[in-house]
N, CA, C and O atoms as a GROMACS GRO file, in nm:
protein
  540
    1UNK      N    1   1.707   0.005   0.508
    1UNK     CA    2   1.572  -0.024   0.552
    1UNK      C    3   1.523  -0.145   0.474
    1UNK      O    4   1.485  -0.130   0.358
    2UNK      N    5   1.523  -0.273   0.539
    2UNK     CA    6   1.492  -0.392   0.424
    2UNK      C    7   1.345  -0.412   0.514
    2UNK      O    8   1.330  -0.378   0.631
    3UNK      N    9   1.254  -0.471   0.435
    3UNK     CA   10   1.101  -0.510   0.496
    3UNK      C   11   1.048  -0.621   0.430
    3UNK      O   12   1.055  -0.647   0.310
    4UNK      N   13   0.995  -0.683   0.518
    4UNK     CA   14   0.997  -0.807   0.393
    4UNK      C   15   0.831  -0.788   0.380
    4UNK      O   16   0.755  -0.757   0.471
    5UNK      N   17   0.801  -0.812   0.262
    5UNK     CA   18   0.708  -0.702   0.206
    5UNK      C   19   0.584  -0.836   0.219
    5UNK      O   20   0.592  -0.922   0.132
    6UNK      N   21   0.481  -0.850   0.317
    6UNK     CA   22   0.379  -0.933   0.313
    6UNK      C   23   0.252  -0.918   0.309
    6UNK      O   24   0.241  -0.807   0.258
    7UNK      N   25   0.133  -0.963   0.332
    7UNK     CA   26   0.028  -0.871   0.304
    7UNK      C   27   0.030  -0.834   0.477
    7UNK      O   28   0.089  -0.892   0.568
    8UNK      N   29  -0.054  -0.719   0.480
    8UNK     CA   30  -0.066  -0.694   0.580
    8UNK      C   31   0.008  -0.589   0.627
    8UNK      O   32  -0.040  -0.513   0.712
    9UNK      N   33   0.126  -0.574   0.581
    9UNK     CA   34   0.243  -0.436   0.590
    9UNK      C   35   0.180  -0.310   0.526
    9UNK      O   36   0.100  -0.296   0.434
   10UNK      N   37   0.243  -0.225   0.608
   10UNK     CA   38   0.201  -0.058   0.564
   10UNK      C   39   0.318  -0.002   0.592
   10UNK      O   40   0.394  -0.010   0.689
   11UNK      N   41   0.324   0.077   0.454
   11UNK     CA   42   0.450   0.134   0.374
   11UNK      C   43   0.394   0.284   0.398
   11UNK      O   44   0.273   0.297   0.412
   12UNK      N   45   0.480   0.402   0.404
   12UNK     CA   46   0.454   0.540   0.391
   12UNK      C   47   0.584   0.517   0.233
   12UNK      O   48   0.703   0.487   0.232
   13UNK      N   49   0.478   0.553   0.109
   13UNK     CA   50   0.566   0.574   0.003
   13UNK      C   51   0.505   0.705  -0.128
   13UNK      O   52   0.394   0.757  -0.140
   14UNK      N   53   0.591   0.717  -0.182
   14UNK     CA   54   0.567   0.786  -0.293
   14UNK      C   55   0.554   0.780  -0.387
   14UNK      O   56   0.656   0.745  -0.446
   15UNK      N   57   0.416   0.810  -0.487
   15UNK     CA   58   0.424   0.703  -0.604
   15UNK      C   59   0.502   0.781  -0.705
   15UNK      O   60   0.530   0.717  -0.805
   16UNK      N   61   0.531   0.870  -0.702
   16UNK     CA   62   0.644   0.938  -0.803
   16UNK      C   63   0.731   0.873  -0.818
   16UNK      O   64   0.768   0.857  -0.934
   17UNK      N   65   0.800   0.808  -0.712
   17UNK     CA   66   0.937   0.732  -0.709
   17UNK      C   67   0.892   0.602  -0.746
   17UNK      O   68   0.971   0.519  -0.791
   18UNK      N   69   0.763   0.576  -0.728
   18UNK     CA   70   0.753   0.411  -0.689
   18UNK      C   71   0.721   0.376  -0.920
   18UNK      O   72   0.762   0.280  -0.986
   19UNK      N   73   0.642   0.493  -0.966
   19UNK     CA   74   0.666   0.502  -1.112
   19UNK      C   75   0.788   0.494  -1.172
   19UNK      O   76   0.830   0.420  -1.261
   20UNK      N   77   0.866   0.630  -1.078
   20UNK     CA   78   1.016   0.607  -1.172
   20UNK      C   79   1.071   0.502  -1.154
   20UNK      O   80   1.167   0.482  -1.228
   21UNK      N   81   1.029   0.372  -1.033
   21UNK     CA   82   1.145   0.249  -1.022
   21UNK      C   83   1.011   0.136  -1.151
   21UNK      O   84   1.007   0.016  -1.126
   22UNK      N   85   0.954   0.170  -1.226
   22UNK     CA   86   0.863   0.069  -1.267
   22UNK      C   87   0.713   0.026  -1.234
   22UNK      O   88   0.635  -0.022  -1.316
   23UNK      N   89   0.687   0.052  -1.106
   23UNK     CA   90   0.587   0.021  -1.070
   23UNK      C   91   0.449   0.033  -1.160
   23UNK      O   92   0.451   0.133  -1.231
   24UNK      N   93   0.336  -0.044  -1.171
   24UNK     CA   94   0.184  -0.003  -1.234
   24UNK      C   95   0.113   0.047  -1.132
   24UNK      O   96   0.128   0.037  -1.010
   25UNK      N   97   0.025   0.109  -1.204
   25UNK     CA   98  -0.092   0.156  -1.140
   25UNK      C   99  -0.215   0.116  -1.249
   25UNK      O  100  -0.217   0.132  -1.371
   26UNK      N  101  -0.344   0.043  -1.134
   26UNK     CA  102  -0.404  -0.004  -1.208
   26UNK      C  103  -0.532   0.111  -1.264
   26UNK      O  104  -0.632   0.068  -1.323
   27UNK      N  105  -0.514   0.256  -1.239
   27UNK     CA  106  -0.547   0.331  -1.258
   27UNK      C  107  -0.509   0.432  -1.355
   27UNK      O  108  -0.387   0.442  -1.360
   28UNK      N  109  -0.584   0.527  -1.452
   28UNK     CA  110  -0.519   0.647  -1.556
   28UNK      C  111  -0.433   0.692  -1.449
   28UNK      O  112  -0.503   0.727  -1.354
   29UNK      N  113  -0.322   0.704  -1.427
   29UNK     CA  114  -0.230   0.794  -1.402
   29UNK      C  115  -0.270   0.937  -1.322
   29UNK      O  116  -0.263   0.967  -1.203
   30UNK      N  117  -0.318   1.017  -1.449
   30UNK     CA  118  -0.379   1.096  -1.377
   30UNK      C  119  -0.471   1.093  -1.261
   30UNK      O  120  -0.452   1.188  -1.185
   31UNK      N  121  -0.572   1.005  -1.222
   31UNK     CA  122  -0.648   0.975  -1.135
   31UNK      C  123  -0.595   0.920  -1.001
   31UNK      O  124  -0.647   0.943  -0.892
   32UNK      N  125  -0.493   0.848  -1.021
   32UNK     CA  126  -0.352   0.811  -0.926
   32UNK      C  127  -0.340   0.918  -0.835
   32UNK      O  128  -0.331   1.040  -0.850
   33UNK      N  129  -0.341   0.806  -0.689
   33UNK     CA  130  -0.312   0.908  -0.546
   33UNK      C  131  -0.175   1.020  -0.618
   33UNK      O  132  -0.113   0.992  -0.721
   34UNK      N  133  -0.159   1.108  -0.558
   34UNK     CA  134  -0.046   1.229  -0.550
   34UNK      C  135  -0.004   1.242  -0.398
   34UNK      O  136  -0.068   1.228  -0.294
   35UNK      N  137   0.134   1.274  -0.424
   35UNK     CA  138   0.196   1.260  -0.250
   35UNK      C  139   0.251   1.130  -0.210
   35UNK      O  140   0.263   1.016  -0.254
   36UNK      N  141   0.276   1.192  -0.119
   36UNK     CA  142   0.292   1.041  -0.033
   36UNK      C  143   0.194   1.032   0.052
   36UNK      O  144   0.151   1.117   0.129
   37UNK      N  145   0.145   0.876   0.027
   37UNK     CA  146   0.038   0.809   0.113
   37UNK      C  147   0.095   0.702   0.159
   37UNK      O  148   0.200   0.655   0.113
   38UNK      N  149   0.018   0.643   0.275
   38UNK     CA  150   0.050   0.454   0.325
   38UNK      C  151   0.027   0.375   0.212
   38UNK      O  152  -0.049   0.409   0.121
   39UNK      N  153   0.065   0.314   0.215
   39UNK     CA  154   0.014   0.198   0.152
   39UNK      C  155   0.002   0.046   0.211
   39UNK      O  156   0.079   0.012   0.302
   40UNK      N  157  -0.113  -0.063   0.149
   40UNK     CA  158  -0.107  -0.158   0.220
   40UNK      C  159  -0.068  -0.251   0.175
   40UNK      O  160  -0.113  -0.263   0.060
   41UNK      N  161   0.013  -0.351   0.213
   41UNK     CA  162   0.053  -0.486   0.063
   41UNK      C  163  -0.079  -0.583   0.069
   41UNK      O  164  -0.097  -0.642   0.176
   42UNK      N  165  -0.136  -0.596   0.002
   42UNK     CA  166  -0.243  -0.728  -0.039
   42UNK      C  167  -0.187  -0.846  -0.044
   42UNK      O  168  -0.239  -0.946   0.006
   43UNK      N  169  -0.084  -0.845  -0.101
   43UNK     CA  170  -0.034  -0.993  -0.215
   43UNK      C  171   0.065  -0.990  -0.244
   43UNK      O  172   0.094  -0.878  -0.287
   44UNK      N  173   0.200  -1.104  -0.246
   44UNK     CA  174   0.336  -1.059  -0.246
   44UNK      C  175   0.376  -1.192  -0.322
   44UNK      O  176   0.308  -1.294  -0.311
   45UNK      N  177   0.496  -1.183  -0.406
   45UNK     CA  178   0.570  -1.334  -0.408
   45UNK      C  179   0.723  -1.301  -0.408
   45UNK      O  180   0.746  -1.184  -0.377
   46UNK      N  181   0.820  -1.370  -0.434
   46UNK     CA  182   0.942  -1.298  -0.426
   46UNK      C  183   1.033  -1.173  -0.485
   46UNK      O  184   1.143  -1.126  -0.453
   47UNK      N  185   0.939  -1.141  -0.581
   47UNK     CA  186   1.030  -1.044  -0.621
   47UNK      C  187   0.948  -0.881  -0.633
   47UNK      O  188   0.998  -0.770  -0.653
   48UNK      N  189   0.762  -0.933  -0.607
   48UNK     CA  190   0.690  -0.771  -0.627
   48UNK      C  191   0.570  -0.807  -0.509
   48UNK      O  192   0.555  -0.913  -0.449
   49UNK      N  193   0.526  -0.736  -0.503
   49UNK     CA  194   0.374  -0.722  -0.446
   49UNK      C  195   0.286  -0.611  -0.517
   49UNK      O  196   0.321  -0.528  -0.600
   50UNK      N  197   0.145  -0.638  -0.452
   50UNK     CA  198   0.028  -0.552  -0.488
   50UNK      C  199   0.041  -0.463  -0.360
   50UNK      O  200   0.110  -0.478  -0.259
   51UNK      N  201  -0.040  -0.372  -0.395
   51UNK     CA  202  -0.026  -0.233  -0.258
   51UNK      C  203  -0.161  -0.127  -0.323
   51UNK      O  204  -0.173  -0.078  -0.435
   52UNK      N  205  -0.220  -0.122  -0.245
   52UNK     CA  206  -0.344  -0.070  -0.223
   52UNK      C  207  -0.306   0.082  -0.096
   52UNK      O  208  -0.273   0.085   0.023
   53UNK      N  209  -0.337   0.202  -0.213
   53UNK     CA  210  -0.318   0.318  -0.128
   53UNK      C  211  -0.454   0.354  -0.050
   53UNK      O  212  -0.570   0.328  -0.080
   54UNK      N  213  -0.394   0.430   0.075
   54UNK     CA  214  -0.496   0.438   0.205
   54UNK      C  215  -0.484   0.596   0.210
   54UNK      O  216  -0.387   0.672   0.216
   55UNK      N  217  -0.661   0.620   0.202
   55UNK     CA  218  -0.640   0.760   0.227
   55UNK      C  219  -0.724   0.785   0.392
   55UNK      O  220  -0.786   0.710   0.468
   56UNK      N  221  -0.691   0.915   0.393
   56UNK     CA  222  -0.694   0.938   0.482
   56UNK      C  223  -0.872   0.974   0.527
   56UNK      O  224  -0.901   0.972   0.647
   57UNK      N  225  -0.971   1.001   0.433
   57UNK     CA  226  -1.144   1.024   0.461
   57UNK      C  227  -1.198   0.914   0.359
   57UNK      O  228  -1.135   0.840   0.284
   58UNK      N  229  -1.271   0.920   0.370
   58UNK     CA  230  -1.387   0.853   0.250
   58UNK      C  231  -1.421   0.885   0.106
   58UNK      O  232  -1.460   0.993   0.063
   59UNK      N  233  -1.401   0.785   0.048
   59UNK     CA  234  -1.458   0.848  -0.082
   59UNK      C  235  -1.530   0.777  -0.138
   59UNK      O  236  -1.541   0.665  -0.087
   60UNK      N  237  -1.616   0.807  -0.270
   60UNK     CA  238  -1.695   0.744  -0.298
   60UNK      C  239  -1.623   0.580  -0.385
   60UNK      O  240  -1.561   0.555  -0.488
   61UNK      N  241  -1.665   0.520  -0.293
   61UNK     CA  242  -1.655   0.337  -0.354
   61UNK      C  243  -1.566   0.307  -0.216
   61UNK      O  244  -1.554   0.186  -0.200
   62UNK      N  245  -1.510   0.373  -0.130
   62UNK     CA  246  -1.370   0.353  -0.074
   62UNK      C  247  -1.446   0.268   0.051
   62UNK      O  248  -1.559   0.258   0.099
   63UNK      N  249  -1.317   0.215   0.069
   63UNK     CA  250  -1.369   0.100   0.224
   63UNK      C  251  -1.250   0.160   0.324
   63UNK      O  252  -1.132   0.191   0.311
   64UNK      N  253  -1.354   0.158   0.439
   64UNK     CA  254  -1.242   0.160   0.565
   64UNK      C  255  -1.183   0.049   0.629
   64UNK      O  256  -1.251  -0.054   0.617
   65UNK      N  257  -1.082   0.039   0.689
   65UNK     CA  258  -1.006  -0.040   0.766
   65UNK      C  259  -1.033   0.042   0.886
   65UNK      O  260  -1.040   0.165   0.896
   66UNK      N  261  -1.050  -0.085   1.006
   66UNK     CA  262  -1.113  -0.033   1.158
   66UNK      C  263  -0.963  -0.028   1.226
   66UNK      O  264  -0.857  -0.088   1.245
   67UNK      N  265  -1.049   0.108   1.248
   67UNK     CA  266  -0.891   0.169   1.416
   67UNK      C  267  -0.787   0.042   1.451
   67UNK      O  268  -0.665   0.023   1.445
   68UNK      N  269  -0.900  -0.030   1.490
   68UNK     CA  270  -0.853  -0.139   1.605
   68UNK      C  271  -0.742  -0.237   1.519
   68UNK      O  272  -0.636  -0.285   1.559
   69UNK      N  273  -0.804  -0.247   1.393
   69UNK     CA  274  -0.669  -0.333   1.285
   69UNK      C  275  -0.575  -0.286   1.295
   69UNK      O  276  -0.481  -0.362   1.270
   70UNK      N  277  -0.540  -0.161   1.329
   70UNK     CA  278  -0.420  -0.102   1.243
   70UNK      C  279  -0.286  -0.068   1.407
   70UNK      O  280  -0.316   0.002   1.504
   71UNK      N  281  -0.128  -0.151   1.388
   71UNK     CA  282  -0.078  -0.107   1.454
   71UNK      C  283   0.031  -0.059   1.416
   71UNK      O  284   0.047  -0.044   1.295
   72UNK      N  285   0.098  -0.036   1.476
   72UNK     CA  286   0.281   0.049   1.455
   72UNK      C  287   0.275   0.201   1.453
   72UNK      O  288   0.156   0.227   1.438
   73UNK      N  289   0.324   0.282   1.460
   73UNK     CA  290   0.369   0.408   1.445
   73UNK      C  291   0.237   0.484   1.466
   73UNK      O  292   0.134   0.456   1.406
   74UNK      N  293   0.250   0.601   1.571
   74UNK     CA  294   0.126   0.676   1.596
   74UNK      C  295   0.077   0.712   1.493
   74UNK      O  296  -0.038   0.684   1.459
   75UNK      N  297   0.196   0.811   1.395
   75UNK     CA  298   0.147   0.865   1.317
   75UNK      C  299   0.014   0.782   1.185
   75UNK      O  300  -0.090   0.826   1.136
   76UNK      N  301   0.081   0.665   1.170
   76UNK     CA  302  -0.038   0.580   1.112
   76UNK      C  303  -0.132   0.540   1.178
   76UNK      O  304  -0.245   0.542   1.129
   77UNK      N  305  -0.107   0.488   1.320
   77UNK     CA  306  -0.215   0.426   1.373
   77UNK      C  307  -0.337   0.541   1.441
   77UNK      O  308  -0.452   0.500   1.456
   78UNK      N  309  -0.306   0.664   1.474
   78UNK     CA  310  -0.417   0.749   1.512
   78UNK      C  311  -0.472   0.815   1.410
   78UNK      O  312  -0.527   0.916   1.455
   79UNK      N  313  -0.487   0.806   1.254
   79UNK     CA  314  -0.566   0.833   1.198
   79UNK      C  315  -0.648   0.741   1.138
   79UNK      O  316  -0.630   0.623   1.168
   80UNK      N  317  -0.764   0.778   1.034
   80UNK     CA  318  -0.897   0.708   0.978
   80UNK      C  319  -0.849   0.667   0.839
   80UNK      O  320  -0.808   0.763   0.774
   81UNK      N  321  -0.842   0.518   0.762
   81UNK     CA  322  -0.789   0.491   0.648
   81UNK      C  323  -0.869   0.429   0.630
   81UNK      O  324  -0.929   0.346   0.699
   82UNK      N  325  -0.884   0.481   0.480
   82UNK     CA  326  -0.971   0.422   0.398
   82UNK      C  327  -0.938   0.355   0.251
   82UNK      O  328  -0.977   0.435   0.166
   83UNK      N  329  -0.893   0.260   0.201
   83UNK     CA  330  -0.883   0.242   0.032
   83UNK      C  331  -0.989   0.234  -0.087
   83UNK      O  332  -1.082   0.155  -0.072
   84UNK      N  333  -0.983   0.290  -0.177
   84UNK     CA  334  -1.010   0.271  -0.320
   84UNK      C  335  -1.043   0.126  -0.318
   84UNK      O  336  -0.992   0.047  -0.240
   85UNK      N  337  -1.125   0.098  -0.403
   85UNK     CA  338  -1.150  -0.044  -0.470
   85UNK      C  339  -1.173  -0.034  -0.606
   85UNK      O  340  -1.243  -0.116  -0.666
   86UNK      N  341  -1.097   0.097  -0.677
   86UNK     CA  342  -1.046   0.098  -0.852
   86UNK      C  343  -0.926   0.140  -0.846
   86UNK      O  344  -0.904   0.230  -0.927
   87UNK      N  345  -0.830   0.108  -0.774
   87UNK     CA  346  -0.675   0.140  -0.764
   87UNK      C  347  -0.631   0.063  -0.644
   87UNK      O  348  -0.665   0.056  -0.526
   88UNK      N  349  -0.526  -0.001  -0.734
   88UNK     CA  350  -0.416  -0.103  -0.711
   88UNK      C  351  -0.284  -0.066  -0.741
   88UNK      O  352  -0.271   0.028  -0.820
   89UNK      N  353  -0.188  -0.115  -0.699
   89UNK     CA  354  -0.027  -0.083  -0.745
   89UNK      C  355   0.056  -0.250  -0.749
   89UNK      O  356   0.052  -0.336  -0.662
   90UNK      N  357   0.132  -0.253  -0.890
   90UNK     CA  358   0.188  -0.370  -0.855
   90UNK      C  359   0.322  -0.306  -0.899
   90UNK      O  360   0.331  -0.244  -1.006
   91UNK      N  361   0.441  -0.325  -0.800
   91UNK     CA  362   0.566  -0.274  -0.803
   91UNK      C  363   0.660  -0.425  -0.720
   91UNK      O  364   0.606  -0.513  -0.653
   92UNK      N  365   0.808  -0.414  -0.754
   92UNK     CA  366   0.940  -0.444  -0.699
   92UNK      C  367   0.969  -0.431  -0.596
   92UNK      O  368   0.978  -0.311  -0.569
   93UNK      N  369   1.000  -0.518  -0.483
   93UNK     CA  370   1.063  -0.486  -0.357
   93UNK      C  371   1.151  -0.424  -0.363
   93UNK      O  372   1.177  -0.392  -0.247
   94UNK      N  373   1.245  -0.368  -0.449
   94UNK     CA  374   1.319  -0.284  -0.451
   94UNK      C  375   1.261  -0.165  -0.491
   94UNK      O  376   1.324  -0.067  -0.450
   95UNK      N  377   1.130  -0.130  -0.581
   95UNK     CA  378   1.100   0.002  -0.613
   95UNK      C  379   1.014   0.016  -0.463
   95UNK      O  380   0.996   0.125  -0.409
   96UNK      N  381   0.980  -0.073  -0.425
   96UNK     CA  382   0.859  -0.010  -0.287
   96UNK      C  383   0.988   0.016  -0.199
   96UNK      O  384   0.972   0.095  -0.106
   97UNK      N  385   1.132  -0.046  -0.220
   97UNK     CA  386   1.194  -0.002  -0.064
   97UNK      C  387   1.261   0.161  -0.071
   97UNK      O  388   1.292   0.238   0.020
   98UNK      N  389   1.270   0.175  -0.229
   98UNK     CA  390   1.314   0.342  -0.291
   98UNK      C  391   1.216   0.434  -0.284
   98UNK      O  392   1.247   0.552  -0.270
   99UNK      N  393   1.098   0.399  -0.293
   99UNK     CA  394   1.002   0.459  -0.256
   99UNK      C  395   0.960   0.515  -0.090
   99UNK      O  396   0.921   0.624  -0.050
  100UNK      N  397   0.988   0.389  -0.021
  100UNK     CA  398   0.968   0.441   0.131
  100UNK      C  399   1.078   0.521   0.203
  100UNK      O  400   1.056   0.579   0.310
  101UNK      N  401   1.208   0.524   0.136
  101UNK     CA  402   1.305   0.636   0.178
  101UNK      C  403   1.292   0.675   0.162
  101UNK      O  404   1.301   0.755   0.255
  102UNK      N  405   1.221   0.767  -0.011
  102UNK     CA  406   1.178   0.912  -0.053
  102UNK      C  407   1.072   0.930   0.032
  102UNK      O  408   1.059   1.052   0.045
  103UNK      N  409   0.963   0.853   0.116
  103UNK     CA  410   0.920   0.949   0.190
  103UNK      C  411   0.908   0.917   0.312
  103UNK      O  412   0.813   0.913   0.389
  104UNK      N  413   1.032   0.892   0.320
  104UNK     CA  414   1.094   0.907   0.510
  104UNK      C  415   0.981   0.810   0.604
  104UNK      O  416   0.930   0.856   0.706
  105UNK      N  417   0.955   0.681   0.557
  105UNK     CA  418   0.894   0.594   0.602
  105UNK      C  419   1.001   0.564   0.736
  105UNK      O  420   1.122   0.545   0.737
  106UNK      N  421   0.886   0.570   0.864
  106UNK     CA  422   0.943   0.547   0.994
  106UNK      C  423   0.909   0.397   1.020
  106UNK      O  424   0.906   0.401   1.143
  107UNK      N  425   0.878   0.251   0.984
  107UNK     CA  426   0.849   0.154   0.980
  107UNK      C  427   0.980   0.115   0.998
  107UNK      O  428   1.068   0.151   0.921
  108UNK      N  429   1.010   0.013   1.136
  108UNK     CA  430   1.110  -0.115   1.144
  108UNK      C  431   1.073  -0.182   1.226
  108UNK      O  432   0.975  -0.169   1.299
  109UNK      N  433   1.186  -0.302   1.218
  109UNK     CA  434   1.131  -0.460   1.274
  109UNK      C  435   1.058  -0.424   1.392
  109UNK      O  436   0.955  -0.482   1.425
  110UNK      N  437   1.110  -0.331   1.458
  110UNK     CA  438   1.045  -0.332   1.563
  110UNK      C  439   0.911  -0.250   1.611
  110UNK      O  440   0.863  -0.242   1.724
  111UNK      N  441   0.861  -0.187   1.473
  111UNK     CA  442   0.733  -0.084   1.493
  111UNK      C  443   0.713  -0.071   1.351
  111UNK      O  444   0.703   0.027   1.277
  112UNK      N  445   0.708  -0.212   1.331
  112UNK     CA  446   0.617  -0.234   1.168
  112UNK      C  447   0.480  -0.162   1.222
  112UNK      O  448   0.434  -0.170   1.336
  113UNK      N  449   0.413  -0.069   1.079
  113UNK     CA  450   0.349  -0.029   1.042
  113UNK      C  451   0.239  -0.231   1.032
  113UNK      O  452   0.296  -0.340   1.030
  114UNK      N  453   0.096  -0.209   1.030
  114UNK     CA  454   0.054  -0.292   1.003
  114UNK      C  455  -0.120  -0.314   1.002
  114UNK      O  456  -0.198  -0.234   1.054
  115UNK      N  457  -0.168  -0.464   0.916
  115UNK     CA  458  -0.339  -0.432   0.952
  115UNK      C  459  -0.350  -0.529   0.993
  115UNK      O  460  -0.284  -0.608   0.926
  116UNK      N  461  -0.390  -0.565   1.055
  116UNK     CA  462  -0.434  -0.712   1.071
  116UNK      C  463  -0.493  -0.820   1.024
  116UNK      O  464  -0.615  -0.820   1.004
  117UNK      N  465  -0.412  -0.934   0.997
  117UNK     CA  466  -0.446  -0.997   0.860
  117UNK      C  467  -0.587  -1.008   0.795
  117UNK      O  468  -0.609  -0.994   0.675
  118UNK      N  469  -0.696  -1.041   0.910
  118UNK     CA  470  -0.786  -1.086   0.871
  118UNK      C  471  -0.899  -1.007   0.842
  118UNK      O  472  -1.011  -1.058   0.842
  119UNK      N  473  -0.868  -0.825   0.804
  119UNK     CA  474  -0.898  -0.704   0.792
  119UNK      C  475  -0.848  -0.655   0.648
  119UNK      O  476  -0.897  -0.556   0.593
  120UNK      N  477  -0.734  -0.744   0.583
  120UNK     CA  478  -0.638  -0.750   0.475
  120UNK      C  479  -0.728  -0.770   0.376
  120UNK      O  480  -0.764  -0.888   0.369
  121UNK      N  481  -0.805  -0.655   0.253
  121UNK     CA  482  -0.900  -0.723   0.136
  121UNK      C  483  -0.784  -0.822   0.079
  121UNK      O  484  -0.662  -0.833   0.072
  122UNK      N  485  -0.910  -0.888   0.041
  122UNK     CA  486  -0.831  -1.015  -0.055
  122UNK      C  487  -0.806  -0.936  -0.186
  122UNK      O  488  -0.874  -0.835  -0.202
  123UNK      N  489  -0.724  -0.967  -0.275
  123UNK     CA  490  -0.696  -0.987  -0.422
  123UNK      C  491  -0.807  -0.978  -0.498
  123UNK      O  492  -0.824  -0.895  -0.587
  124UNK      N  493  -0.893  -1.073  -0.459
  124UNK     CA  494  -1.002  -1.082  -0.601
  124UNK      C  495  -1.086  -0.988  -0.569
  124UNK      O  496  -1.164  -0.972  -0.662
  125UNK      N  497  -1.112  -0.909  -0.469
  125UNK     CA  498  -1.182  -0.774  -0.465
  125UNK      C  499  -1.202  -0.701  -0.530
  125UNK      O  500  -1.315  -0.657  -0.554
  126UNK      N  501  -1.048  -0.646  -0.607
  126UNK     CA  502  -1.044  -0.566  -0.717
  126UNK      C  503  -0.999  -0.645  -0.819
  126UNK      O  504  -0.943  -0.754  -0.827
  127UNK      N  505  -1.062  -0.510  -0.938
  127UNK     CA  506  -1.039  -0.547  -1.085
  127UNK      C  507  -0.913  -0.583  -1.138
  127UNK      O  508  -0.807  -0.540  -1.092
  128UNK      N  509  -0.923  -0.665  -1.242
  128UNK     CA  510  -0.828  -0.768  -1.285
  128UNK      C  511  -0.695  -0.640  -1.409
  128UNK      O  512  -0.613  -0.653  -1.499
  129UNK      N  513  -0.766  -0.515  -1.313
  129UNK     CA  514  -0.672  -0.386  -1.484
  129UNK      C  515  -0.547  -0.410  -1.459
  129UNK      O  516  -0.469  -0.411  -1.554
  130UNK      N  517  -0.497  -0.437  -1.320
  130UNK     CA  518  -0.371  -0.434  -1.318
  130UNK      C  519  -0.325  -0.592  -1.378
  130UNK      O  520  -0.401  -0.684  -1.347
  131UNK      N  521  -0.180  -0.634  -1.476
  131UNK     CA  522  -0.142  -0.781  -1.496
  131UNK      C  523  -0.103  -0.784  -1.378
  131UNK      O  524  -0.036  -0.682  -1.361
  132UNK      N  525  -0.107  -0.850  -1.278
  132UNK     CA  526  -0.014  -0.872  -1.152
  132UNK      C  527   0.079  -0.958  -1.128
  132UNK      O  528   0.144  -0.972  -1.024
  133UNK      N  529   0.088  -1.034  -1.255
  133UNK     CA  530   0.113  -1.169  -1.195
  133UNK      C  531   0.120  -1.262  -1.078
  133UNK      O  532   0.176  -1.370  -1.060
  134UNK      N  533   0.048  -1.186  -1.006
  134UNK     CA  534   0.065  -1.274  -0.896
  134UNK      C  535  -0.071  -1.380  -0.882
  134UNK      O  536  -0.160  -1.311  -0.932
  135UNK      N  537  -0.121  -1.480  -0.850
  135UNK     CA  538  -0.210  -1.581  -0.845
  135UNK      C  539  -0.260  -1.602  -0.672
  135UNK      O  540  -0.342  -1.689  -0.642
   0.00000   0.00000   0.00000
């Protein structure tokens, strides 16, 4: 399963796995989604991206992404997603692609998961906790 990881992509992953390959969370740990959730990439360069987890109701600070952004796979596209704006993830294209096998991510070339770019929060939205290196 290779994906080339851009903003705008939505991953079904696990952050258990996506920790054990390295990944940050710009959040205590403890406070860190549990399970497997989507995730969305923000920001990418060749070797990691940022990824912003999508839940499934509202919470307090959380922003929605509209129906109409979101395409690929029923199972993502007929529900209500919403992200955090105090949690970020910056991980490895290789820990996000070990991650989306552990949780049986149905995303390919041909029924990419996705938001539509211009629905995509920017970067400087959120706080600077995570190093990201990315610019």
């Amino acid at each position: 399963m290779a994906h080339i990881h851009t903003p705008g992509l939505v991953l079904r992953l696990d952050p258990d796995e996506l920790l054990n390959q390295g990944a940050r969370c710009s959040c205590d740990i403890d406070l860190a989604v549990k399970a497997q959730h989507y995730f969305l990439c923000i920001d990418s360069d060749a070797k990691e991206a940022i990824w912003l987890p999508l839940l499934t109701g509202p919470r307090v600070g959380s922003r929605e992404i509209p129906s109409a952004a979101k395409t690929g796979h029923p199972r993502w596209t007929s529900g209500s997603s919403h992200y955090p704006t105090d949690q970020i993830w910056r991980a490895s294209h290789k820990a996000v692609q070990r991650a989306a096998s552990v949780a049986h991510d149905q995303t390919t070339g041909k029924t990419a998961n996705a938001v539509a770019l211009k629905f995509v929060p920017p970067r400087s939205d959120f706080p600077a906790t995570v190093d990201t290196g990315l610019t």
